[in-house]
N, C-alpha and C positions, 0 to 999 in steps of 0.2 A: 521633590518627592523623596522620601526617605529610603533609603536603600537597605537591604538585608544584613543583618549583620551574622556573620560567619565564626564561630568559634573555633580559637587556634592560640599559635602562640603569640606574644608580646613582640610588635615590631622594635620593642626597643632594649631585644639582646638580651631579656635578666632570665630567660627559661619559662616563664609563667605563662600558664593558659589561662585563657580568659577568654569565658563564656555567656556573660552579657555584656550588652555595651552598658548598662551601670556598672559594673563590675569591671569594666574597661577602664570608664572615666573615674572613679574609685580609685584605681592601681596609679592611675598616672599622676593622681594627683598626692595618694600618700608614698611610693616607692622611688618615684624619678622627680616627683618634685616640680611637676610640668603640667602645663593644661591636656587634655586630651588632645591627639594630635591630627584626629579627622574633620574636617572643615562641616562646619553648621550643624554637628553634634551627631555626626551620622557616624553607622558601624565600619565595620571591615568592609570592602566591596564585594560582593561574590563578582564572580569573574562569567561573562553569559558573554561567552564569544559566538555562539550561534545567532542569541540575538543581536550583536554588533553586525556577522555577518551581512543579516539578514537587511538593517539599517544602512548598510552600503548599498543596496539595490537602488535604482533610478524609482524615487518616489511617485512617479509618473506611473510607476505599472496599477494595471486595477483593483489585485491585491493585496498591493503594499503595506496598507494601513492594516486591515485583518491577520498579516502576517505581524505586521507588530506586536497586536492585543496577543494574538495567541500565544506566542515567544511569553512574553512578560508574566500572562497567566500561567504556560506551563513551567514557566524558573519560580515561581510563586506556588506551584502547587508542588511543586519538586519530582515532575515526572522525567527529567533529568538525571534523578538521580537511581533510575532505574531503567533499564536498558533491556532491550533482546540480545541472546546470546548471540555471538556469531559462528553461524557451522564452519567458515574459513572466511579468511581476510585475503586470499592473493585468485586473483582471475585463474592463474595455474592450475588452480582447483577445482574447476570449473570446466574448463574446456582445455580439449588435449593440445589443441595448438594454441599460443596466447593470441587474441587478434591484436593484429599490426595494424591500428588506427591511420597512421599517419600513411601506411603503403596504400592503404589501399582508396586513397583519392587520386592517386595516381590511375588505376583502374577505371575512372568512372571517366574518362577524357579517351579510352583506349577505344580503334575501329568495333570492337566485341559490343560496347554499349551503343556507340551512336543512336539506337534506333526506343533506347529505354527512355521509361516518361521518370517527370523529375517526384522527388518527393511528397510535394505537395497536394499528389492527386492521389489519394490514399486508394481509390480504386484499383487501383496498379498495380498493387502487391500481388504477385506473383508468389504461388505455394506449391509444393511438391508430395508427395507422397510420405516424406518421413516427416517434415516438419513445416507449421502454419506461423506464419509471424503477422502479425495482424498489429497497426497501430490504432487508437481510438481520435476520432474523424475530430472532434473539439478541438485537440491540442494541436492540428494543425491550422485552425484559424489566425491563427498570431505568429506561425513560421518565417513568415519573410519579415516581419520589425524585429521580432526577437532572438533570434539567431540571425551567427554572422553566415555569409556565403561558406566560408570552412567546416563551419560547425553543423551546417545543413548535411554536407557531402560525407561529413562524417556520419552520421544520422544514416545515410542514405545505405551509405554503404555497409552499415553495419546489419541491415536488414539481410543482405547478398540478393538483392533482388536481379542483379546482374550479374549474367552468366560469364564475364571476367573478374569478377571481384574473386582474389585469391584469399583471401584472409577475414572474410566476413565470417560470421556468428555460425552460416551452415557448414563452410568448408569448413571449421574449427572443430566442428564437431563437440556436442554437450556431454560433459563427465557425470555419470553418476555412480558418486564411489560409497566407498562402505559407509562412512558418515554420513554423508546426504539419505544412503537407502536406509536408514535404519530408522527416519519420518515419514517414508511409505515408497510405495512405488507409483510409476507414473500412471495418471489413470486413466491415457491411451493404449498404455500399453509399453513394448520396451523403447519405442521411441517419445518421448516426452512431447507434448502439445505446446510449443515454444511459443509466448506471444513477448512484445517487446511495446515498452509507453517510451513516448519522447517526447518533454515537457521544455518548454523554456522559462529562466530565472524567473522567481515571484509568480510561479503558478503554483496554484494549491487544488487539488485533490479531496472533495470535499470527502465527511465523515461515510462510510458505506463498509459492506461487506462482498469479499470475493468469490464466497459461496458456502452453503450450508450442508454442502453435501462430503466435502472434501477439503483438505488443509495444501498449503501451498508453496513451494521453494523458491525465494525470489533472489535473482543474483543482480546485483549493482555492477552498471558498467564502465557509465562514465559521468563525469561531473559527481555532484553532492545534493542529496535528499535528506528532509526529517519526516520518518514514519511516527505518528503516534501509534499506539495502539490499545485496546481495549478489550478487554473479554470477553464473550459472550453470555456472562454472570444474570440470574433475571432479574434483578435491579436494573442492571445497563441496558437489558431489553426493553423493560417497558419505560423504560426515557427514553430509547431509540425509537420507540413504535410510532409516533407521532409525525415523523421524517421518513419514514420508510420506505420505499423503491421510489424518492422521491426529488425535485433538483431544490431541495430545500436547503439553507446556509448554520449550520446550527455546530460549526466547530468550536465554538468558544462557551456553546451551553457545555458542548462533551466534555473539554478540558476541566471545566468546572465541577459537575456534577458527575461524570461516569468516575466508575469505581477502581481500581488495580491500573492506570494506565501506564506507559511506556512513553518515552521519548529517544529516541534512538535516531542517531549521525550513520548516514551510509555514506561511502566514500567506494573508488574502485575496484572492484574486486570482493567486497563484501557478500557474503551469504550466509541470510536466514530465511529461518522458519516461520512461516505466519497459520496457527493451529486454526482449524475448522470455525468459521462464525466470527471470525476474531472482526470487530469490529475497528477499522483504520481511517486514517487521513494522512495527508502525501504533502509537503511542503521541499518545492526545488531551491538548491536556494544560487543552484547555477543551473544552467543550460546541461540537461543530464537524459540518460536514459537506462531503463531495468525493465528484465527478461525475466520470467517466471514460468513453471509451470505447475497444473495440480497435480497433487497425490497422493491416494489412496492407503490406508493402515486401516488392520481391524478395529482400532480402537475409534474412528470415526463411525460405525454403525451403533455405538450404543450411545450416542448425541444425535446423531438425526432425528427421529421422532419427537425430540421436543424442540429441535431450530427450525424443522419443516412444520410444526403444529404451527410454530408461532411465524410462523414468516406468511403462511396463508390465511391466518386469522389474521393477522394484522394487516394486508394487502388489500382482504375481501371488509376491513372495517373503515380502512382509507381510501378506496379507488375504485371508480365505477366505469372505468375506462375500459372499455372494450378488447383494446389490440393491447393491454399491456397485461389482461387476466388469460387473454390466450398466450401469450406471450409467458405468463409465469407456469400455464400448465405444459407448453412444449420445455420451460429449462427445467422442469423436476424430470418429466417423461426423458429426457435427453440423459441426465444425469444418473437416473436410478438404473436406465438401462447401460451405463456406463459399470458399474458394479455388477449387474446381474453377468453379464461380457464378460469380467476379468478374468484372466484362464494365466494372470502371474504365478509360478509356480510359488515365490516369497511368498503371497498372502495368504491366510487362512483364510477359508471359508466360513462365515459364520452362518449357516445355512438357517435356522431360526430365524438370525436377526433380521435378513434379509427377507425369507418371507413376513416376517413381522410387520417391515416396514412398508413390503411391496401391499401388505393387506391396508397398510395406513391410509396410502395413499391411491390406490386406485378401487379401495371399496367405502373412501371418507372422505378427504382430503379435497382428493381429484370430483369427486361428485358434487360437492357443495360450490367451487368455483363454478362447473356446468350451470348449476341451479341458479348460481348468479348471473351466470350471462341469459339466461331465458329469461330469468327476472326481468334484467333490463331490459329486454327484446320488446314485451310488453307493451308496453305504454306505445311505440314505433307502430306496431300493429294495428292499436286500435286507432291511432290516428287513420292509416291510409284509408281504413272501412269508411 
């Protein structure tokens, strides 16, 4: 398969750039006098150490092969060469104490835990009043093949679900400094709603959205992830709409056809921004985990009306599912009263916008999902008669 060829200079020393490979094979044959010197007539190699990466992993995982296609398509569509800023590269920035990884496996062997359940049982998570660490029940399916016994406790411990862990994520306490707040504020309020994913290598994260209401700071903690991402553009919507709050597999359509995408390397310590709607996917490419929470800026209320129009028209034209249309009117009703709430003294009030939107959704919006659950109701009805 013929490889990309990269324009640059001449590996052989004379200064010259050269930017086709006929233009290659051209030079080498009139200036140095030589055959072209890349075997089977191919160009310069671009260098896709991700996907090498990625091609180390035990082919045995189940989405080895999918991680492949997608690597190849996104070095081919060159979402590589376009990246999310980073609000800071060092954990320091993050948290006022750095967590001490390695201290604190020491702690989970100490008389204080004996009585804690192990990670595996996600029920367990234990939360407190300032902050909820919540992991998602999937990616523990594959915990004990795919992490090692270390990398588990490390996991474990990074929760502080145990009242001797000295150096987890709660005792460290979360920074939010003038860079980070100037993407919004927390939209619990001044303690951030912490949640944390623990994936193991060759898991992917399929395409989805973390919410339409609010944009989100996600800090990388440990190991190495490739976020895509994608805009909320409505091009990219109505390709999305088809897959939508749904376990549909459709990463390689995204990479293909969505518009403006991103491909961005997290490594430790890394934090960015992920803006309101942003449409993502999650590829680990080791045994890793990242903490996020949302937050709130004026300028997310003049985008909600059109990502809440389209997110319940396109729910109410793909799903007749019951507990998942009550489901989508408790997370707007959760969320909008999340904003009505804010009493951050940072945020403006955008007192229109908000009633604008609260008229969207609980005198439009919110009634037409109603309408469709009685819809469905129907038919049940006339059966029992």
């Amino acid at each position: 398969m013929p490889t990309v060829f990269v324009p640059g200079p001449c590996c052989g020393s004379c200064g010259t750039t050269l930017n086709t490979l006929k233009s290659a094979k051209n030079h080498w044959t009139n200036v140095h006098r030589a055959p072209h010197p890349y075997a089977n007539n191919q160009g310069q190699r671009e260098l896709r150490p991700i996907l090498d990466q990625w091609r180390a992993l035990p082919q045995a995982l189940p989405a080895y092969a999918k991680g492949i296609e997608a690597l190849k398509l996104a070095y081919t569509k060159k979402l590589h060469q376009s990246t999310l800023p980073f609000i800071s590269t060092s954990i320091t920035d993050s948290f006022s104490t750095k967590p001490n990884w390695d201290h604190v496996i020491s702690d989970l062997i100490s008389d204080h835990n004996s009585g804690a359940a192990v990670i595996s049982s996600v029920d367990s998570l234990a939360v407190d009043d300032a902050y909820h660490y919540s992991v998602t029940k999937s990616l523990f399916y594959s915990l004990q093949h795919d992490f090692t016994e270390e990398q588990t406790k490390l996991f474990t411990a990074a929760l502080d679900i145990r009242p001797g862990t000295a150096l987890g994520l709660k005792s460290c306490k979360l920074l939010v400094d003038g860079r980070t707040s100037s993407y919004g504020v927390p939209a619990q309020g001044r303690n951030p709603d912490l949640s944390m994913a623990v994936t193991p290598a060759g898991h992917i994260t399929e395409v989805h959205q973390d919410g339409i209401w609010d944009a989100s700071i996600l800090i990388h903690l440990l190991g190495e992830k490739i976020i895509f991402t994608w805009p909320p553009t409505p091009t990219n919507l109505n390709l999305a709409a088809k897959c939508h709050r749904s376990d549909k597999s459709w990463l390689l359509n995204a990479i293909q056809h969505l518009e403006e995408g991103k491909m961005t390397h997290l490594t430790p310590g890394c934090k960015i921004f992920l803006p309101q709607g942003e449409l993502h996917a999650v590829l680990s490419l080791t045994p890793s985990a990242l903490a996020g929470y949302r937050v709130h800026h004026p300028s997310c209320l003049t985008d909600i009306p059109r990502l809440l129009r389209w997110d319940v028209e396109t729910s109410l034209a793909n799903h007749k599912d019951h507990e998942l249309l009550n489901e989508i009117i408790n997370e707007h009703d959760d969320l909008l009263r999340l904003w009505l709430n804010q009493r951050d003294p940072s945020i403006e009030r955008y007192e229109q916008d908000l009633i604008a939107i609260n008229n969207l959704w609980e005198r439009d919006l919110r009634g037409k999902i109603k309408t469709r659950l009685i819809d469905l109701s129907r038919p049940a009805k006339r059966a029992r008669r």
